[in-house]
C-alpha positions as CSV (number, residue, x, y, z in Angstrom):
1,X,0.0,0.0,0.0
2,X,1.1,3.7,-1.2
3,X,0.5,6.3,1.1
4,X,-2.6,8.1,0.0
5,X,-4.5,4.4,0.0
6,X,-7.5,4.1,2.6
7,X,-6.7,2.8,6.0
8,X,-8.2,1.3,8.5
9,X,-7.5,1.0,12.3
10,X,-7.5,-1.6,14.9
11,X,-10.4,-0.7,16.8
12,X,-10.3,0.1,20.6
13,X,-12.6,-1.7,23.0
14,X,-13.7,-0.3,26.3
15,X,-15.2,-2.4,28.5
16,X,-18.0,-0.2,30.4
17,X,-20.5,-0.5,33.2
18,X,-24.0,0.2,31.0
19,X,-22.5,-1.9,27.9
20,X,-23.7,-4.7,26.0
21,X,-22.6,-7.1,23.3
22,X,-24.3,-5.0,20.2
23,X,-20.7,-4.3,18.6
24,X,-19.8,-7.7,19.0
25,X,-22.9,-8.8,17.9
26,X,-23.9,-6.9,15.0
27,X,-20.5,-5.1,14.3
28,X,-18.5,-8.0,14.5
29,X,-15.9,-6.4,17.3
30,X,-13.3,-8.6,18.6
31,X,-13.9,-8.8,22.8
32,X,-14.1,-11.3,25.8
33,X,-16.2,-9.0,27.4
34,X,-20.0,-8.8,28.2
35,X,-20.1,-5.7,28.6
36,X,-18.4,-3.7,25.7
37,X,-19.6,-0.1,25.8
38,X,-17.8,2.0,23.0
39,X,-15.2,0.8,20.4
40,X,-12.6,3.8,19.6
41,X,-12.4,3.8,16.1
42,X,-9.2,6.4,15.1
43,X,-8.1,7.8,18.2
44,X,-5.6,10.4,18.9
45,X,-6.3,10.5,22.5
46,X,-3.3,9.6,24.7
47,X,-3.0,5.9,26.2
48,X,-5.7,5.2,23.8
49,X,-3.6,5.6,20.0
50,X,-5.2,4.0,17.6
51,X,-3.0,1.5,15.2
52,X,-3.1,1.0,11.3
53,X,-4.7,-2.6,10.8
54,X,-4.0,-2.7,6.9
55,X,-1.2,-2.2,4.5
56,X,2.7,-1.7,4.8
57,X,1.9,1.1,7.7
58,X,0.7,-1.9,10.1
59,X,1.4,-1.6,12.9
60,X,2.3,2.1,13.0
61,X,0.3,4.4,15.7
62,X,-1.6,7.5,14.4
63,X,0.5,10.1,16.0
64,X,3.7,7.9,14.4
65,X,1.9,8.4,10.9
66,X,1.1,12.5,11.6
67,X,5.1,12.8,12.3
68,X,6.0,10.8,9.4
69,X,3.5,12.3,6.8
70,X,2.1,15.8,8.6
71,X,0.5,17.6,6.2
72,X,-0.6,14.8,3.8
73,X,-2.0,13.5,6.3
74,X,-4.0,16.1,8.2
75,X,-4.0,18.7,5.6
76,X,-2.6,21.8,5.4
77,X,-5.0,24.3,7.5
78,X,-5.3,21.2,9.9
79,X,-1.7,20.5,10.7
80,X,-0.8,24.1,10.9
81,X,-3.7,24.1,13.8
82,X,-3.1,20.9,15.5
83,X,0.3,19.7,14.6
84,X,1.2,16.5,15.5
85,X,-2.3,16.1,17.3
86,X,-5.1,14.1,15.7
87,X,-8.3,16.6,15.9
88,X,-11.2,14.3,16.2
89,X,-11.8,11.0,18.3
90,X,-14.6,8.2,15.9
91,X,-16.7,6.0,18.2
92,X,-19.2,3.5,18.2
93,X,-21.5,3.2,21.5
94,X,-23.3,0.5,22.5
95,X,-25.5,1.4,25.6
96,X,-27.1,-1.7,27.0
97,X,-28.0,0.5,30.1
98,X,-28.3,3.9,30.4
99,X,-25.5,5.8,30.7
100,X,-24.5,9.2,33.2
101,X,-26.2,12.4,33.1
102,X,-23.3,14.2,31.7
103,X,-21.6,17.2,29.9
104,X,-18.6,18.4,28.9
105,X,-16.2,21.6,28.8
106,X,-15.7,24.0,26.1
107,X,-12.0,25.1,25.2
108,X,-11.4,27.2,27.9
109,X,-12.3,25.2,30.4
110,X,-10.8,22.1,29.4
111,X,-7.5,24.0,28.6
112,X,-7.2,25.8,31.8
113,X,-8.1,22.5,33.9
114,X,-7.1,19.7,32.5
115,X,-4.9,20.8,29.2
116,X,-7.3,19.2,27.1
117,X,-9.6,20.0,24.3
118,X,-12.9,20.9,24.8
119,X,-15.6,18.2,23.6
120,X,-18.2,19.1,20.8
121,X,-19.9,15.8,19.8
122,X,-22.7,14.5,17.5
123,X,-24.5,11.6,17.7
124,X,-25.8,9.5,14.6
125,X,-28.8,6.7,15.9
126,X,-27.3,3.0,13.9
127,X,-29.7,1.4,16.1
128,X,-32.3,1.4,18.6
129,X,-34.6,-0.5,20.2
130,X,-38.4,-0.2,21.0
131,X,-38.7,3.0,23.0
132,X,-35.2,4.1,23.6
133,X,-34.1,7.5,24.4
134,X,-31.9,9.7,25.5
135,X,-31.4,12.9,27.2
136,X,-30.4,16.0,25.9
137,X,-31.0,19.2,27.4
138,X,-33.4,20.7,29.4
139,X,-37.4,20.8,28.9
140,X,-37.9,24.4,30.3
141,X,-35.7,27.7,31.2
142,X,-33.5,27.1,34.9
143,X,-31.9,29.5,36.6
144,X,-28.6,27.9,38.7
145,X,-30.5,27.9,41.7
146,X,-33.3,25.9,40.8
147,X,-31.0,23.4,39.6
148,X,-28.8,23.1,42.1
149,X,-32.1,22.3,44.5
150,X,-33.2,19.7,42.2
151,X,-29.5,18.5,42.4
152,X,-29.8,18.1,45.9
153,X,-33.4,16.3,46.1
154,X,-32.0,14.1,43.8
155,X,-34.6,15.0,41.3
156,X,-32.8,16.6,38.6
157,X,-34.6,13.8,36.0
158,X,-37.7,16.2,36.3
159,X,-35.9,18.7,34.8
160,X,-34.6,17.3,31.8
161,X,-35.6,16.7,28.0
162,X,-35.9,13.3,26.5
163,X,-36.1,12.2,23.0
164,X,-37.4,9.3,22.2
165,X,-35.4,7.8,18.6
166,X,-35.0,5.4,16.0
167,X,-32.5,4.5,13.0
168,X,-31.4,7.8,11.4
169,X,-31.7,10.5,14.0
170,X,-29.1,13.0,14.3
171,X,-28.1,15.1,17.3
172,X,-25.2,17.9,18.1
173,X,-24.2,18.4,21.5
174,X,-22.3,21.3,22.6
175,X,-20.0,22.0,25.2
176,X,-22.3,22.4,28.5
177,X,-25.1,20.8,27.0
178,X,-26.6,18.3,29.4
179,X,-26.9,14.6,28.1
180,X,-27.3,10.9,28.4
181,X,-27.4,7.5,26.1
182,X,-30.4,5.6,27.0
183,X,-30.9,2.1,27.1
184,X,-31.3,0.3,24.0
185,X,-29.3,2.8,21.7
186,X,-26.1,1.8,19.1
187,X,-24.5,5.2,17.8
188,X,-22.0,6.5,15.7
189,X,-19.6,9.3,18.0
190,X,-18.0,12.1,16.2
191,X,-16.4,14.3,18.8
192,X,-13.3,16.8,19.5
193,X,-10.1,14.9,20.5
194,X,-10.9,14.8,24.8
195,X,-11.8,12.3,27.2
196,X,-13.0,15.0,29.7
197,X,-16.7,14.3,30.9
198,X,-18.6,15.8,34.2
199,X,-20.7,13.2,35.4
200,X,-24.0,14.9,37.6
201,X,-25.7,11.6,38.2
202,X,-25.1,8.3,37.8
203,X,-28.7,6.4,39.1
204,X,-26.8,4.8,41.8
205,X,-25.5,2.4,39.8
206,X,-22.4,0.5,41.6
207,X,-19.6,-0.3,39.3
208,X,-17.9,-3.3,38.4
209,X,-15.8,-3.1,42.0
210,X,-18.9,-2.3,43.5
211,X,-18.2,1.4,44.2
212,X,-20.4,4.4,43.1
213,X,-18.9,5.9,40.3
214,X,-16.7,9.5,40.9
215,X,-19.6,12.7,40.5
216,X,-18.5,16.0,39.2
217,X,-20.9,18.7,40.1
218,X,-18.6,21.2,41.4
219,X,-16.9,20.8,38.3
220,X,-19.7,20.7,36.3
221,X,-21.6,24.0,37.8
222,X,-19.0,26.6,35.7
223,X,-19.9,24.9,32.9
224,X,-23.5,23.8,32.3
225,X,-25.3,25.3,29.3
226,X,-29.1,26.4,30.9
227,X,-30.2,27.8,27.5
228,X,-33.1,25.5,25.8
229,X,-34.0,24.3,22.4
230,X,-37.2,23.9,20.6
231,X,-35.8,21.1,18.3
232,X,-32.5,19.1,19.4
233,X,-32.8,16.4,16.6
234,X,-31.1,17.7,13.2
235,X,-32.8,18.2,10.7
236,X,-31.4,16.6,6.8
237,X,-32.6,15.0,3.5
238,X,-32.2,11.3,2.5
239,X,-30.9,11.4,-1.0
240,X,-29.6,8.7,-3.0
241,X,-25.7,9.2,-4.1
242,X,-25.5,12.7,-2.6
243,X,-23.8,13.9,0.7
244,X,-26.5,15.5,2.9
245,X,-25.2,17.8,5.5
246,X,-25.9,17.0,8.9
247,X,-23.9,19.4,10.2
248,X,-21.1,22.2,10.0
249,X,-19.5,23.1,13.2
250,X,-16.4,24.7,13.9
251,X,-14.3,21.5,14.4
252,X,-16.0,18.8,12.3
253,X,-18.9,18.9,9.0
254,X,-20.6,15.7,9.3
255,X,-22.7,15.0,6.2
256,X,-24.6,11.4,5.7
257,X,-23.9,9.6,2.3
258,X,-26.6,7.0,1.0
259,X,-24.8,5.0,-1.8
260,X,-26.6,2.7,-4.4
261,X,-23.9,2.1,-7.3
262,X,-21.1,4.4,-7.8
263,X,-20.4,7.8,-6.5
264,X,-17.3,9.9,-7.1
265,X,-16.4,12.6,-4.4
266,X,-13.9,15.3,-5.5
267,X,-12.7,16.0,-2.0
268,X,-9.7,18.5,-3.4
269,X,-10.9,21.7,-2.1
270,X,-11.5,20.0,1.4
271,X,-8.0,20.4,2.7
272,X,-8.5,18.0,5.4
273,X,-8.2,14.2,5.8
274,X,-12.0,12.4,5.4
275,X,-13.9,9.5,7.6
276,X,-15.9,7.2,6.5
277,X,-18.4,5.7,9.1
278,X,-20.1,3.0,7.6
279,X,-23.7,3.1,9.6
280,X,-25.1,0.2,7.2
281,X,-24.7,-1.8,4.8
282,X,-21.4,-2.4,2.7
283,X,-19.3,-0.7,0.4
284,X,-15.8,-0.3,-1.5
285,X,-13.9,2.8,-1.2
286,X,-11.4,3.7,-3.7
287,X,-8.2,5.8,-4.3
288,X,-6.6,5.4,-7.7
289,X,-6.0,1.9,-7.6
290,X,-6.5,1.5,-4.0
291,X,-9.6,-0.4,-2.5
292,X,-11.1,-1.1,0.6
293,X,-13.8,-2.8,2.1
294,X,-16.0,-1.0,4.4
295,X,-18.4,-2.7,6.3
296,X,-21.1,-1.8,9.0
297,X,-19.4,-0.8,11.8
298,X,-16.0,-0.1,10.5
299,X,-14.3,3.0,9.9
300,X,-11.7,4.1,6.8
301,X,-9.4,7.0,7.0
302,X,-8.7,9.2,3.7
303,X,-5.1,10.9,3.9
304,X,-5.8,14.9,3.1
305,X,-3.3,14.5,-0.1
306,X,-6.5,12.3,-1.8
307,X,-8.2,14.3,-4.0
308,X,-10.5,12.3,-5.6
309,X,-12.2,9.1,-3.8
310,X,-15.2,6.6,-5.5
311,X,-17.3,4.5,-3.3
312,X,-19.3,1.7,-4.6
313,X,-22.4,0.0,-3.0
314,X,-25.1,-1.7,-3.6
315,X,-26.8,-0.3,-0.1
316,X,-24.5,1.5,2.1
317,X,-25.4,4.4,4.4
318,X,-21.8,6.4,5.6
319,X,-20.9,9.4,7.6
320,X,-18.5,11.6,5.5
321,X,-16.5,13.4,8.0
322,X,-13.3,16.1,7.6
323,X,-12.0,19.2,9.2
324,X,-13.8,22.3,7.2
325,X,-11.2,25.1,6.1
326,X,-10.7,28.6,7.8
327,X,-11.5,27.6,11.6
């Protein structure tokens, strides 16, 4: 394999409380555990580096291929942001039980505390069973007061919005934003490069050691996000063979990608390496004279130098995912 062929990464399985055996089961993850919640799929998060499962980079970490490559890897605008730092963590989450109420910090925060990233995320529904939901958000207008008394009655479920979904819903979550997986829900994860989460409440759920899992309210008062939305779920078109924006934000642009045949992406004016989530279904991506295989559940990196990329399908339903310019 040249560089500028696809590649592929050995995926990274966490073991977690509220997981199940859906990746296992339906994504054909490799795991002796019951209980696997997320799979990291290209990871530049540290202790967690994701490693190149095809061609004659095997073996070879992601940060080994940014030194080696840089810019034809990331990009131009991206490596001259990020250097030697892969922007974006991929995931697949498999939430048996539900998981935390949660949020995250922005930039600032997260830089100041724990010299990290902040952690903008979207969620894309693969899955979901028979009146699963999750949290996002609050249903009314709180002040900090009010919350912090339904924090301490240990009713802070009254206050919060939940969304009942199915195969195909789309959500962004901003820094601050409260949130939480329900039970019964498989998604795709496309988030900021941080492992930095504030967990409000955790439904005194003992974990594997028997212990009630660490809380982070103090924490989490500087940086929760009261405002409210009439409509959390994203709004997008269904259209055979081309991209449909999901969304543009700052750090990612997300669009979904039905393929039935052939498609050919011109992806020179991106200026950004591009990840393909496949979210069903099968498909072959191509570069030159480079193929590979993507099926559901698996994840293909496209070096930034590729200009020009062809998938073919007979069904397959992807998340097309770069860096967008200027930011």
């Amino acid at each position: 394999m040249k560089f500028g062929s696809p590649i592929k990464f050995t995926p990274i399985m966490k073991e977690k409380v509220w997981g199940g055996n859906k990746l296992k089961r339906l994504f054909k993850k490799a795991s002796l555990s019951s209980k696997v919640g997320e799979s990291w799929e290209i990871s530049g998060v540290e202790g967690a580096l994701s490693v190149v499962a095809n061609g004659e980079f095997i073996g070879k970490s992601i940060h080994e291929l940014i030194e080696i490559f840089k810019q034809d890897l990331l990009g131009k605008q991206v490596y001259a942001k990020f250097g030697n730092q892969f922007p974006l963590l991929f995931k697949f989450i498999d939430a048996k039980e539900k998981l935390s109420i949660q949020l995250h910090p922005n930039d600032t925060l997260a830089k100041s505390r724990h010299n990290s990233f902040g952690k903008t995320e979207m969620w894309y529904i693969v899955q979901a069973d028979k009146n699963a939901n999750l949290i996002i958000g609050f249903k009314e207008k709180f002040n900090e007061k009010m919350y912090q008394q339904h924090l301490d009655n240990g009713t802070l479920e009254e206050l919060l919005h939940y969304e009942k979904v199915k195969e195909g819903d789309a959500f962004y979550i901003t820094p601050g934003r409260i949130h939480a997986i329900g039970a019964g829900v498989l998604l795709a994860e496309i988030q900021q490069t941080s492992d930095i989460t504030y967990r409000l409440y955790d439904w005194n759920r003992p974990d594997s050691d028997g212990k009630l899992r660490e809380l982070h309210n103090d924490l989490a008062l500087d940086a929760i996000d009261f405002s409210v939305s009439n409509e959390y779920r994203l709004e997008y078109h269904r259209v055979t063979n081309h991209p449909q924006k999901l969304i543009a934000s700052p750090y990612f642009e997300t669009s979904f990608l039905e393929v039935h045949g052939k498609i050919d992406r011109d992806l020179s004016l991106i200026d950004s390496f591009v990840v393909y989530m496949c979210v069903a279904g099968e498909g072959i991506i191509r570069v030159n004279t480079n193929s590979q295989i993507i099926q559901l559940g698996e994840t293909v990196l496209i070096p930034a130098i590729c200009t020009k990329v062809s998938i073919l399908a007979t069904n397959a339903k992807l998340l097309e995912v770069f860096v967008p310019p200027n930011q």
